[in-house]
N, C-alpha and C positions, 0 to 999 in steps of 0.2 A: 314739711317733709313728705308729703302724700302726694297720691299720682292714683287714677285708674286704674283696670286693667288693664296689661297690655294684652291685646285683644287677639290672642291666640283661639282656641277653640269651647274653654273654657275659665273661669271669669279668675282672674287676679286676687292676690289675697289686698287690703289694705296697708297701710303702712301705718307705724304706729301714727299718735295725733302729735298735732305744732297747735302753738296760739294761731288765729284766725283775723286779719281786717276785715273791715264794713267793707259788704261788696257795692261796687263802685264800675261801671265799663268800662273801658280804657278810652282815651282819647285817640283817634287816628294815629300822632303823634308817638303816643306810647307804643300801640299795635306794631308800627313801624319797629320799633323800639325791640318789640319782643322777637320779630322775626329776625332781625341782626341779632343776637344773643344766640339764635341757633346754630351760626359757626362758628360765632367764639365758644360756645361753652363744649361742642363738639371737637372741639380742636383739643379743653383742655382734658375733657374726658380719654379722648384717643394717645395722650402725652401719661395721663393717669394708669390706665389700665393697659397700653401697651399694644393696643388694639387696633389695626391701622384703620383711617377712612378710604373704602373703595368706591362711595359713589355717594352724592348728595344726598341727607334727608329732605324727604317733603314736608313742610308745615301747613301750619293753618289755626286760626283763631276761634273758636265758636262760643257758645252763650250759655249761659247755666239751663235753660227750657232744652235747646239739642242737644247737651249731655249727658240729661235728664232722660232725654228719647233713645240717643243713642244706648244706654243702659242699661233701658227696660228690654230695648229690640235686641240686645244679647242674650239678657237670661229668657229669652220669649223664643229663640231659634231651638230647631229640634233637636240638636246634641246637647247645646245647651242645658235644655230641658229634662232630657236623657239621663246626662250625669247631676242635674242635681235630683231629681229622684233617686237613682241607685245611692248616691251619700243620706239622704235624707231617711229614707228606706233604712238602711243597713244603721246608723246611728242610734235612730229609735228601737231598733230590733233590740240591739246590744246595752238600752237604756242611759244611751250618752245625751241624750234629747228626749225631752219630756215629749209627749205623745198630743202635746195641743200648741209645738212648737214651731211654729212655718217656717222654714230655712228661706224659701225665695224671697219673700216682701221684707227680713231682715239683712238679708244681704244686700239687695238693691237700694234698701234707706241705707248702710253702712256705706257701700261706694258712691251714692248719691252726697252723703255728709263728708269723706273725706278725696273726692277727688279734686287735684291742681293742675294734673298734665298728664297725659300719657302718649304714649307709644302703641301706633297697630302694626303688628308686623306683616297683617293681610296687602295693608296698603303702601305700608312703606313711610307713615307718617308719624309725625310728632304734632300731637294736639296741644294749644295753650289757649289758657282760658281768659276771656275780656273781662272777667270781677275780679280776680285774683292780681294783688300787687304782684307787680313784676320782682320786685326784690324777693320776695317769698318765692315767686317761681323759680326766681334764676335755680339753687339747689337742686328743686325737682326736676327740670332740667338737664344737668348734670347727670343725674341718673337715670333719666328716660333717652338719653342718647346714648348712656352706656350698653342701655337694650339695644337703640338702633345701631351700635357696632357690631353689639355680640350676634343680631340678626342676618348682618353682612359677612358673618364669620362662620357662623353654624345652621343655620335659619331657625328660628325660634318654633317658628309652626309645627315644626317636626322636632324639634329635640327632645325637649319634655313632654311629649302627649303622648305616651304607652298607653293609656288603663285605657280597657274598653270601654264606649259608650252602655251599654246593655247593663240591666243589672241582675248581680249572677245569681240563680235559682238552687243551685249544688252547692256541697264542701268541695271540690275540684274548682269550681267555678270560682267560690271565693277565695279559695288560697290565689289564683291564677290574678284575680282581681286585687289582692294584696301586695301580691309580690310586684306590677308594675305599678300599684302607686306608689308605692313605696320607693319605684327608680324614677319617676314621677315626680316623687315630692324631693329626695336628697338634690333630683336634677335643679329644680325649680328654687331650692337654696342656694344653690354654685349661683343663678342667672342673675337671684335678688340680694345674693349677699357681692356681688362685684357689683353691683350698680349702687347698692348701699356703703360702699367701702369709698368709692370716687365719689358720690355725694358726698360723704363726712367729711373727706380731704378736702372739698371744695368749701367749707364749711369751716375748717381747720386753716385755710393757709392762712388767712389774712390774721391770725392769731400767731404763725411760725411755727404750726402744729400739727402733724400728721398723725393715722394710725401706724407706720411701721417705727417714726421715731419716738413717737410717747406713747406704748400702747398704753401704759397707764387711761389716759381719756375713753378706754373701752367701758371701763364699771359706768362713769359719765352716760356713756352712749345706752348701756342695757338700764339705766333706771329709765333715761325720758323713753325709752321704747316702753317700758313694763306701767308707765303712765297712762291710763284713761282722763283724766282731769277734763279735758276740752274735747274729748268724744263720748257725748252721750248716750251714740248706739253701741258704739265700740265697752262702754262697761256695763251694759245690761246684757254680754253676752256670756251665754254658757261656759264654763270654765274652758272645758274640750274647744270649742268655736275660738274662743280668744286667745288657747295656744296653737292650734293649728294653723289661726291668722296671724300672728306673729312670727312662728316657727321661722318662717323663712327668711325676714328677716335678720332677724334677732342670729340664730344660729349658722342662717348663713355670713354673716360678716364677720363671727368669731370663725367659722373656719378658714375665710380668707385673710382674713390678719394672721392666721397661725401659718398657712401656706404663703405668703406675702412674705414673712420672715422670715421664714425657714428657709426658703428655696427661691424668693424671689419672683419679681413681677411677673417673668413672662410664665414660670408655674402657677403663678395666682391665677390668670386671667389665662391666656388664651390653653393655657396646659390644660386646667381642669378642663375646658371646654372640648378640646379635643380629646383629653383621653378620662372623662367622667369615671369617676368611683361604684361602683357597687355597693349597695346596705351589709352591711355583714351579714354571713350563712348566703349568703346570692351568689350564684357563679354567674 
């Protein structure tokens, strides 16, 4: 069930952990194998969330050493850098992180341990990985095209990125720097909970089981999320760390089931994305 970040300006949260195969490269054969999946499974995602395709995604296969690199060379760029200081900073201020606790080298082993595929919306591609079964990708998949719709629909680069890089030195400054992550983070649940809502379904049919017809299967879904079992970095993090990585998530797919039902596909998916919520008290 894991993916990357998709590689906006700032680094992705994880996704919760799945069991793991022995990694294995793929055979030419299979590689072939995986780039054909990328219209089928874009087709089904676009049939799921309602979200037309307007122009081919790019793919491409690479190896656990360049995702490794690619990884490091994100959290190593100067924005990058930027914003995890000011979190890092502002965390320990507030004693939500112990004071000899590195956020960068735990984050990078945490996306290092659960990445399977992602999506860069800089480049317009979908990454799939040569050790990872294909049958386990297919899902991930699923959800990483749902980015590459929703990127074709709002551009992702820009939807969610309010908070300033800087980190703020005033009370004006912090409030200012609160109030957009916080349109920041409710954004970045709309983006990770319709990409987790079309995983699940794709997960769900071959059973005759959707989220909008059995929401029942939701309790299902929030325990293997609230699961650490088979992420070793993922349960030695700090409480704060492990909900704010899941946040999105987790609570994003409970609100698109609730707007899923209520109002229907094309408000689940392309409505939130067009017309995004406000945190309460936010004009």
């Amino acid at each position: 069930m894991h993916s990357a970040p998709r590689q906006r300006s700032k680094p992705k949260r994880p996704k919760p952990p799945s069991p793991r195969k022995a990694a294995r490269p793929h055979h030419p054969d299979q590689a072939k194998q995986l780039f054909g999946l990328v219209d089928e499974l874009i087709k089904f995602s676009s049939q799921e969330s309602g979200l037309p395709i307007k122009s081919e995604v790019k793919r491409r296969i690479t190896s656990r050493a360049e995702v490794e690199a690619y990884l490091k060379g994100k959290f190593e760029d100067d924005q990058g850098a930027k914003r995890m200081q000011r979190d890092e900073i502002v965390l320990k201020k507030f004693g939500l992180l112990d004071h000899d606790f590195e956020l960068k080298p735990y984050l990078l082993a945490l996306l290092t341990e659960q990445v399977e595929a992602y999506y860069d919306a800089k480049t317009k591609t979908v990454t799939m990985l040569d050790w990872v079964d294909i049958d386990e990708q297919k899902p991930v998949l699923a959800h990483e095209l749902t980015h590459a719709l929703q990127d074709q629909h709002v551009d992702l680069d820009k939807w969610d990125d309010q908070t300033p890089d800087d980190v703020s030195l005033t009370a004006s400054a912090d409030s200012d720097h609160l109030a957009k992550d916080e349109l920041d983070t409710a954004r970045d649940a709309v983006v990770e909970g319709q990409a987790t809502a079309v995983m699940m379904d794709y997960m769900l049919k071959p059973m005759g089981k959707s989220l909008v017809k059995d929401p029942e299967v939701m309790d299902f879904v929030q325990q293997q999320m609230a699961s650490t079992d088979s992420s070793p970095v993922l349960a030695r993090a700090p409480l704060l760390l492990s909900e704010s990585l899941l946040f999105p998530y987790r609570e994003g797919l409970s609100f698109e089931q609730d707007v899923w039902m209520d109002q229907g596909q094309t408000a689940a998916f392309a409505g939130a994305l067009d017309r995004p919520r406000r945190p309460p008290g936010r004009s």
